[in-house]
N, C-alpha and C positions, 0 to 999 in steps of 0.2 A: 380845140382840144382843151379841156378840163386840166386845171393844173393842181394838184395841191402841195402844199410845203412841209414838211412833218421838222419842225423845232424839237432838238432832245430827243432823237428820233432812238437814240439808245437808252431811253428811259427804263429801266427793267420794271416799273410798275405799269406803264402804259404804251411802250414804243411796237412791243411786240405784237401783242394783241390787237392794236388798232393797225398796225401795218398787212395783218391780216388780213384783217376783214377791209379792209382799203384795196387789197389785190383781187380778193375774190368777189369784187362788186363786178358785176355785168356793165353798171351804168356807166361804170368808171371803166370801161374798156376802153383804150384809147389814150386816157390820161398820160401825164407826166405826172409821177409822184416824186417829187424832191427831199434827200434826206440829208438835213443838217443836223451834227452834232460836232460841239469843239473838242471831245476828245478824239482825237485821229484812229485811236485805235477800236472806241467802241464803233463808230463811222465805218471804220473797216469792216467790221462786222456784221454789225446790221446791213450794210448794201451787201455786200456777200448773202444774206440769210435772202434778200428780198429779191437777187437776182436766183438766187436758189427757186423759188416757191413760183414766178413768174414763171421761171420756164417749164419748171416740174408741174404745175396746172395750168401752162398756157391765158395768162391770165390777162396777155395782152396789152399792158404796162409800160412804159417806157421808164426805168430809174435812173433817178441820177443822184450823185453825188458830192456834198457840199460841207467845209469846215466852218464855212460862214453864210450869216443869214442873206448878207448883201450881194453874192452870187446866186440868190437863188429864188427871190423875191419877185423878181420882175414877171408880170403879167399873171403874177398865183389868180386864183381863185375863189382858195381856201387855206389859210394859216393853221395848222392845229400844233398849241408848243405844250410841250411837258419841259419846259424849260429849269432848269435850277442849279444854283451856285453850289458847289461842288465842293468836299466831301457830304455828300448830305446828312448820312449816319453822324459823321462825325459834330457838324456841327448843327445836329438837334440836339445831343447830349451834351455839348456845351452850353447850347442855350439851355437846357433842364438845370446842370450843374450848376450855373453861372450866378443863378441867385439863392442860391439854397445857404450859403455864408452869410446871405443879407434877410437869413429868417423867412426865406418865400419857399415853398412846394408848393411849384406851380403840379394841375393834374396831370396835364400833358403835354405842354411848350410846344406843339405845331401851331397853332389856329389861331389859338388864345390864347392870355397872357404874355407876360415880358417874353418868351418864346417864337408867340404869333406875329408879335411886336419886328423882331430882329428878323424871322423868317420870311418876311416880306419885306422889307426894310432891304434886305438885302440885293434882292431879285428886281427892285425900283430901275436902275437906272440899266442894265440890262434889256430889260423888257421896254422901257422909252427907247432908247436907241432902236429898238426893231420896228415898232411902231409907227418913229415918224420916218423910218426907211419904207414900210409898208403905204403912206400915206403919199411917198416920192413913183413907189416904182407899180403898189399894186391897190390904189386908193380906195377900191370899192371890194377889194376883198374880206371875206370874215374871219377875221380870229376865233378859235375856237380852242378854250383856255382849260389847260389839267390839271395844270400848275397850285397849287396851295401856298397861301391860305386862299382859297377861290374867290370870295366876296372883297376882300381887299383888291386884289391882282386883276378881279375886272371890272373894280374903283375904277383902279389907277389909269385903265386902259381908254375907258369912257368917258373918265372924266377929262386928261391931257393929252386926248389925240381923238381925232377923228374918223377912227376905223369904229366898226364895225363891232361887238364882240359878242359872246357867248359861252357861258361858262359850263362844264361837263362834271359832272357826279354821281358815281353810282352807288350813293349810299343808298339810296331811295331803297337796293335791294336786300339792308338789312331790316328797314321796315316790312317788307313782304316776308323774310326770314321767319319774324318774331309774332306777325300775325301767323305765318302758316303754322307756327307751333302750337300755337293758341289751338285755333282752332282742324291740327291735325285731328283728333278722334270723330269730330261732328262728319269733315270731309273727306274721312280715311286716309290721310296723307302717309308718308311711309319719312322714317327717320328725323321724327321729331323727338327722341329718345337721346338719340346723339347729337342732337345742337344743344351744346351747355352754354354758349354763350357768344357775344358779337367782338368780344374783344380782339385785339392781333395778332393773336398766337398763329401759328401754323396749323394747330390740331387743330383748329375750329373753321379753317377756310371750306373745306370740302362739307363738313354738315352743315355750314351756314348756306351755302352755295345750293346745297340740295333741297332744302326747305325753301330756298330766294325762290328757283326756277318752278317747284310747285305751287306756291304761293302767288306769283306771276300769271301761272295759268289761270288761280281757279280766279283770282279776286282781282280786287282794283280800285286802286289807293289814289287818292286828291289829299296830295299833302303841301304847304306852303310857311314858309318864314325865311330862314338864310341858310346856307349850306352849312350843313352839321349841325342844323339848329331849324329844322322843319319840322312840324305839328300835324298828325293824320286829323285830316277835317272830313273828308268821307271815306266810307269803306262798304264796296259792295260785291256780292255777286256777279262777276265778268260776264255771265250767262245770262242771269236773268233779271239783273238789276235790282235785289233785293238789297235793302240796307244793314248790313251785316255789323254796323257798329255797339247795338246792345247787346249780341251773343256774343262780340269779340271781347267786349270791355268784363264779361261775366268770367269766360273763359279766361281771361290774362290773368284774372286773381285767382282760378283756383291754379294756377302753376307752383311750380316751388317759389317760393321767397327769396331763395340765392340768386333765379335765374334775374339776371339785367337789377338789381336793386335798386340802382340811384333811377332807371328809369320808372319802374312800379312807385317809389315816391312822389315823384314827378307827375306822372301819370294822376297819383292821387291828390297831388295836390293841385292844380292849374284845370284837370278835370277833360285835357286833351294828351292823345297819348302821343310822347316825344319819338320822331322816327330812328334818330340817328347809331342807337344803341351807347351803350354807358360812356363809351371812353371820347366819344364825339360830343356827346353831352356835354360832359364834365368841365371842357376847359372853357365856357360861357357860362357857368351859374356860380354864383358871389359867396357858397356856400362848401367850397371844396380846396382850400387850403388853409384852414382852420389849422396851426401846431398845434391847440391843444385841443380839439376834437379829430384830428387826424382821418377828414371822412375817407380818403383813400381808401384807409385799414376799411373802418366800416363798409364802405361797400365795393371795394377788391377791385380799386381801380390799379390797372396793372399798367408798367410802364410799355413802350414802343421796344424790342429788342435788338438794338441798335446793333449788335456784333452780329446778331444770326441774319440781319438782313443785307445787311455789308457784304457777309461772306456769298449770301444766298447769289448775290449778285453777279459774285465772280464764278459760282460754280453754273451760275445761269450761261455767260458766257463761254463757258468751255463745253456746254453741253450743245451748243448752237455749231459750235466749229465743228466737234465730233459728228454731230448730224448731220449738217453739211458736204463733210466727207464720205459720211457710211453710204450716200445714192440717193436714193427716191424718200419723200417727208412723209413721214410714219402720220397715221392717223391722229396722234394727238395734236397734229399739229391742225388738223381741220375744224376739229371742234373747238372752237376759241369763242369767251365771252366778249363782247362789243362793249365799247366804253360809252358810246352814240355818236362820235363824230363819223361815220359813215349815215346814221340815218338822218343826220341832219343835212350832210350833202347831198345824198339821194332827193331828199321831200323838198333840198330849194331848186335842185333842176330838173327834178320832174313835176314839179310842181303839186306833191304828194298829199297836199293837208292832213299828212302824220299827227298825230297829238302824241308828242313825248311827253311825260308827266315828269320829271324835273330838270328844267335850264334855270342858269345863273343869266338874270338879263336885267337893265335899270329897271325901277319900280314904274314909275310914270304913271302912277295912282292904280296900280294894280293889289297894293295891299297898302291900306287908311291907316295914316298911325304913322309913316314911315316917313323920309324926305324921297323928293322926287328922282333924286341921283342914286339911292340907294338900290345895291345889287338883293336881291331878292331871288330866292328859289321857288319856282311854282309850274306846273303844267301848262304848256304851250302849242297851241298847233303853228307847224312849219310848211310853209310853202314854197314858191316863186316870191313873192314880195316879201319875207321874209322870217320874222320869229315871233309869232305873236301871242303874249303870255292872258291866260287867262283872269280874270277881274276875279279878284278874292275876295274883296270889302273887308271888313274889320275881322279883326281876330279879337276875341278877348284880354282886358286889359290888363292881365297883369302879364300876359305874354309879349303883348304890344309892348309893355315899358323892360321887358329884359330882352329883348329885338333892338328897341332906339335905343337903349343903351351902348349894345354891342355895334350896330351901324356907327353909330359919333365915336367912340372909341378906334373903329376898324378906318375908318375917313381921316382923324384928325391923325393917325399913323401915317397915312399916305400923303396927307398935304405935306403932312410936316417932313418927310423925306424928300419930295418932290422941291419943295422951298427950301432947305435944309436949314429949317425952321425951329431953333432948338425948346421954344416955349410952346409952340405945337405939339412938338415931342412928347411937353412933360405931360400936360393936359392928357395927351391918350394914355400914359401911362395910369395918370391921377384916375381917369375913369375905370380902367383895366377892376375887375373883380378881384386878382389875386393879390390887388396891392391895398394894404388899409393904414400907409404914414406916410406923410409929404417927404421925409427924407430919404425912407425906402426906395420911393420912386426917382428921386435924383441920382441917388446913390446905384440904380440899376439903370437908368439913362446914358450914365457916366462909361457904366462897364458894357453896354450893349456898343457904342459910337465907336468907344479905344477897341475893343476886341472888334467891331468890324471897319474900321475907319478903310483900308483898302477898296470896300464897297461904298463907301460912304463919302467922298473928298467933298459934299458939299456943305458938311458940317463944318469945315476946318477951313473954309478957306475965309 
């Protein structure tokens, strides 16, 4: 019997969706799907919602129910965590606010900068405890990581433990978004009028979303560098194999100028076009928190809405309970988009040689330029023997050097937590883009350690 483990299994940006399409897998009839989360009340819920959909489509499931990782570990088969220290809202806007007294606007404090820094930092010694608990009870299991900052989180995991890992992102589908817009008039696509942008507002999920799954169908994107920091290297035809990269590159400029700015720069300048859309971008180029060029303003980098998703969260849950009660699960609940952790379990036990086109997996000279530990974004086929990414060779050089920039920065963050290392520390900061003064950077080390020292005891002791 197939076991999987679902970490953060009340995640409201991935617990749902992936718990989905995890029930409604045929292959996985039979399984035990395991659901951990430490908050006992979203726990409550989510197995409520999951003993719901089991029965109501017969899905053949076995659920169980778990406050912790260490009852639930034993004999998995597959780990997928959405794991994260908790309020999340709250303290990404702390990390935004936290250096702004010390003259930093950072662009968006998840990924990158003193943000990315502390948002990882955090989540370190968490995620080692489950790890070498997964190495005791289920050693040849896969971790299968949702968690952010992605390419740190499956550093940490490959490099200080001996599982398994693979990291999940579906950005890839703002790249297919922003081509289908392009090139919606050549291939008739329908509502590329209403996608104004990739940013994270609410208004824009459902026309980015409609553009993503058109753009999915007609085309097919070979993109590679590091999660939220990948570069289209081909673009063709899903049909007929045509190389559709000179009509797409012609197409992207006659667009409006507003639409994605900092990307069409980018784009223009390095002469490969960036997948991630603006606000992924941003927090990796050495050029966006300028005081006094304020490129924010300039190209309308907008913050994370930290109250509206807070709130979204709770009214998420109260709509889960109501539906639960009203009977039988309403149609929206079948149509759900897939994060990939089901087709990457599907293609290793049926031995599927799937090609996903983006995993988080170590380089191992899959992209020149790089170190060999470094986690890397690129298309992969999956099978029985495992995840095998495909050979990129060199990328062009000046993307190669703002790539190893952001890997040595994104590593020496992680050593240095892992060692509680405090000259490691500063180092990652001193490389960080958004930092340009040796005191700055002490002076925000200082306040990242004392503001999470709870997470952190290995600074202090």
């Amino acid at each position: 019997m197939t076991r999987v483990v679902c970490l953060g299994a009340g995640s409201s940006s991935f617990g749902q969706s992936t718990l989905i399409t995890l029930l409604r897998s045929e292959v996985l009839n039979g399984a035990e799907l395991a659901l951990v989360d430490t908050n006992p009340d979203s726990l409550a819920i989510i197995t409520d919602f999951a003993n719901w959909l089991n029965s109501a489509w017969n899905c053949q499931k076995t659920i169980t129910s778990h406050i912790s990782h260490k009852t639930a570990l034993k004999g998995a088969d597959f780990v997928i965590s959405a794991v994260e220290v908790q309020p999340r809202e709250q303290l990404w806007r702390e990390d935004f606010e936290r250096t702004l007294p010390l003259g930093i606007r950072q662009p968006y404090a998840e990924n990158g900068g003193p943000g990315g820094f502390a948002h990882a930092a955090r989540n370190v010694n968490t995620l080692l405890e489950i790890v070498h608990d997964m190495e005791e009870q289920c050693p040849n299991a896969w971790f299968i990581n949702f968690t952010n900052p992605m390419h740190r989180i499956c550093y940490l995991i490959h490099k200080y433990s001996k599982i398994k890992v693979v990291g999940l992102c579906h950005q890839l589908a703002a790249g297919y978004a922003m081509v289908a817009k392009a090139l919606a008039s050549q291939y008739k696509l329908s509502g590329a009028d209403d996608f104004l942008s990739t940013h994270a507002d609410p208004c824009n999920d459902r026309p980015m979303a409609n553009m993503a799954s058109q753009g999915i169908e007609r085309f097919a994107i070979k993109a590679a560098g590091l999660n939220h920091f990948t570069w289209l290297l081909e673009l063709r035809d899903r049909k007929t194999g045509e190389d559709l990269y000179p009509r797409f590159r012609q197409a992207w400029h006659e667009l409006p100028e507003s639409f994605e700015p900092l990307t069409r720069r980018i784009f223009d300048a390095f002469d490969l076009f960036p997948i991630p859309g603006d606000e992924h971008l941003c927090e990796y180029l050495p050029w966006m928190s300028d005081a006094v060029e304020k490129p924010w303003e300039k190209f309308d980098i907008s913050l994370y809405d930290w109250a509206y998703f807070a709130k979204h969260r709770d009214l998420m849950w109260q709509q889960l309970k109501q539906d639960i009660l009203a009977g039988a699960p309403s149609e929206t609940y079948t149509y759900t988009h897939s994060e990939g952790a089901i087709e990457v379990i599907e293609s290793i036990l049926t031995d599927a040689n799937l090609l996903w086109e983006a995993v988080n997996i170590p380089n191992a000279g899959l992209i020149e330029g790089l170190p060999e530990d470094a986690i890397v974004e690129v298309p992969a086929l999956i099978n029985r023997s495992g995840i095998h990414g495909q050979q990129i060779g060199s990328l062009p050089r000046g993307i190669t050097a703002l790539l190893q920039r952001e890997v040595v920065t994104s590593q020496l963050c992680i050593d240095s937590v892992v060692k509680g290392d405090r000259t490691l520390a500063l180092q990652s900061l001193l490389l960080d883009p958004t930092i340009t003064d040796l005191d700055q950077a002490e002076d925000v080390l200082e306040q990242i350690l004392t503001s999470s020292s709870r997470f952190l005891p290995q600074f202090f002791s």
